[in-house]
N, C-alpha and C positions, 0 to 999 in steps of 0.2 A: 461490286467488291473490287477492290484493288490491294496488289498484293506484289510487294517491294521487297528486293533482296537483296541485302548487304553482306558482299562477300570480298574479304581480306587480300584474297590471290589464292585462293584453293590452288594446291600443287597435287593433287590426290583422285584429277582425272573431273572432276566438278562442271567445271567451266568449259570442256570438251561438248558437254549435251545443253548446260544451264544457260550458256548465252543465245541457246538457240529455240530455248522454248517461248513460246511470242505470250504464255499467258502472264510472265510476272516482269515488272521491271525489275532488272537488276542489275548494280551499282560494284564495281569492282575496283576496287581505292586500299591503300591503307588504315588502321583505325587505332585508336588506343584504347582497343580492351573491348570489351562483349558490351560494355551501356554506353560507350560513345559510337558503337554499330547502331545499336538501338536509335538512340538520340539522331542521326543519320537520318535514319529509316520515318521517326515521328518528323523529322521537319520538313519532307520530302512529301509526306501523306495531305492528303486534300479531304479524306473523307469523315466524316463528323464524328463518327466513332474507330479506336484505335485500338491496336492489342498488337501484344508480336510474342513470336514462339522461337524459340531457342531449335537448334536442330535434332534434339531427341525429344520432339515434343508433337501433338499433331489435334487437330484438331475432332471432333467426335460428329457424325453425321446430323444437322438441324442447329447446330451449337451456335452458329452466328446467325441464323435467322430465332433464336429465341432469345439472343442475346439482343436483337434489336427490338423484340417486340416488350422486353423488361423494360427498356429505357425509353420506350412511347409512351410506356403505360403510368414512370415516373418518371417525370420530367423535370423534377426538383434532385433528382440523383446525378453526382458528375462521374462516381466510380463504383461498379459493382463488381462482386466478387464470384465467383461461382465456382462450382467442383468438379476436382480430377481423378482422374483412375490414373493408379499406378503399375505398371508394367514394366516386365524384365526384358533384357535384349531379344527374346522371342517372340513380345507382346503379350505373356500371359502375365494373368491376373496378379500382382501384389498386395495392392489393399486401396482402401481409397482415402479422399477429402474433402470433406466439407468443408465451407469457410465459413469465418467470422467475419469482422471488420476490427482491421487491427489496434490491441492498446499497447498506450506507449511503450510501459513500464516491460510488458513480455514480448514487445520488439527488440526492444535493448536487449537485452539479458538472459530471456532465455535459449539462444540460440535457433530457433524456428519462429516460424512467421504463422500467422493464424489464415495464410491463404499462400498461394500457388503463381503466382505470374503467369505463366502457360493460359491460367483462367479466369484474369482479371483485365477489365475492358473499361475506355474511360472514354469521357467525352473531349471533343476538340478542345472545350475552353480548359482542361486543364495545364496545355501548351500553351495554347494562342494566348489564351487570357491572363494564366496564373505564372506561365513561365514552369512550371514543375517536372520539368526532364532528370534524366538519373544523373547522379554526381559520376565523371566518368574518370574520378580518381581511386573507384572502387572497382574490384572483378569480381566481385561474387557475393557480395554482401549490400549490394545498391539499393536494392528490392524492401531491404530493413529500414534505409535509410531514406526513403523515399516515403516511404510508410509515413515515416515521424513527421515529413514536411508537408503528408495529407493533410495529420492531424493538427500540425500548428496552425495551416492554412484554414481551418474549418470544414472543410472539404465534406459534402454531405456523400454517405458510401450507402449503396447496399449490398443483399444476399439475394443469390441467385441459387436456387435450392435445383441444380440441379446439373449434373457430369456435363460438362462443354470440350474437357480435353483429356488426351491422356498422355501423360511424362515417362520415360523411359525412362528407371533404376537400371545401370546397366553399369556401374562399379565403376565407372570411370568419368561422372558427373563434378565437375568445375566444386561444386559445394562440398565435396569428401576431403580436398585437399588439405595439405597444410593453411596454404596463403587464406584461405577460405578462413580457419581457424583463429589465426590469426586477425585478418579483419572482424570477425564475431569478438572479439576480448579488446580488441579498440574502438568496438561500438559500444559495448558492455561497462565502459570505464565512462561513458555520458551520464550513466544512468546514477544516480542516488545513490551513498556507502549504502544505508540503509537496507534498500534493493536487492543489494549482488549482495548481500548480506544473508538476506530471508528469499534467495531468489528459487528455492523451493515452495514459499506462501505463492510466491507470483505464479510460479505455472502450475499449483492446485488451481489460484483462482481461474486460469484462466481454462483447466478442465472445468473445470467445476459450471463455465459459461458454455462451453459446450454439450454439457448434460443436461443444462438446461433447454438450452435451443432443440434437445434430439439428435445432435449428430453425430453418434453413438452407435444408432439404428438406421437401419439399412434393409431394407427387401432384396432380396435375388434379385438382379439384375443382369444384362445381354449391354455388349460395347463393340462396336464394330469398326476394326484400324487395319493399316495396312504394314504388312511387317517386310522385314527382308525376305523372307521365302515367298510374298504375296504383294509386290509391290507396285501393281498396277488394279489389283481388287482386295475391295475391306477383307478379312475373315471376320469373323463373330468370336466370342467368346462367351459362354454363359458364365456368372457367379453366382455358387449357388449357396457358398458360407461368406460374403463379405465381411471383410473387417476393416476397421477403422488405426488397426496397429501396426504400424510401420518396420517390418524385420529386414535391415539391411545385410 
């Protein structure tokens, strides 16, 4: 495993402990914006399989050793998707996500994406080979637009039916903003009058694919992270009413 860290110039005590931990590379440069960090980080990576997590993100214990054995197992997949648990600035429980594999028409328009970045993992050829890094004239909505350059590319995706990460809701997340907002109604103006028209049909249908697939339903489940009060050991959390609805 290798594991790259692009940081901007923390002024916030960071770089005081980070430039001294010998397990990650990391890179301390200027950047423009959160997906030309990224973009940094994937041209820098050697390893066949890619993913990167934002910093209120973290990964779930077994999550990248099933996440490789998905992609042994299909070898005709360049990007799978799989699901997060949501959690508050304390690490407890908020609700969770399933993925899909994104369509066009409810990337554009409906403001949400049918998967999680935090929990989607891709192969080298989508860089090396296809060129498909994020547009880094975006800060918070790249992830949408990225989406659509899967799909025009062909890009075969799967689902990984099962929790790899979990994202901290903690109110102060880059995608609440304004500019956020705004980039979502300048993605939303790609789509068809038609669309943003009936853009209520679009995200029935695109419940209506997740009730089909089941993910909906959810068993009790256990997720084990490390929080600010516990930051050198997981704590556990049981769920013991999971839901799939997001109360911000």
């Amino acid at each position: 495993m290798e594991h790259i860290i692009q940081d901007a110039g923390s002024d916030d005590g960071t770089l005081d402990w980070l430039l001294k931990d010998t397990r990650a590379k990391v890179f301390v440069e200027p950047d423009n914006g959160m997906y030309d960090a990224v973009n940094r980080g994937f041209r820098r990576a050697t390893g066949d399989i890619l993913a990167y997590l934002n910093c209120d993100e973290q990964y779930l214990p077994g999550a990248l050793a099933g996440v490789g054995e998905y992609f042994a197992a299909n070898p005709d997949v360049e990007v799978v998707f799989a699901g997060a648990v949501i959690v508050d600035a304390e690490g407890r429980y908020v609700c969770h996500r399933h993925a899909l594999p994104p369509g066009r028409l409810h990337s554009q328009i409906s403001g949400n994406l049918s998967f999680l970045t935090c929990a989607t993992f891709f192969r080298r050829s989508i860089i090396e080979q296809r060129g498909l890094f994020f547009d880094p004239k975006y800060r918070t909505v790249g992830d949408a637009e990225w989406a659509l350059r899967l799909l025009d590319a062909g890009v075969r995706m799967g689902v990984l039916r099962r929790f790899t990460t979990a994202f901290a809701d903690t109110g102060k997340n880059m995608s609440l903003g304004e500019n956020a907002q705004r980039e979502r109604r300048q993605l939303a103006e790609g789509a068809p009058a038609v669309a943003r028209a009936m853009k209520w049909a679009v995200i029935l249908a695109y419940r209506m694919r997740k009730l089909a697939a089941g993910l909906y339903f959810q068993e009790p489940f256990d997720y084990a992270i490390y929080t600010h009060a516990s930051p050198d050991k997981r704590v556990t959390f049981h769920v013991a009413r999971p839901t799939a609805r997001w109360r911000r």
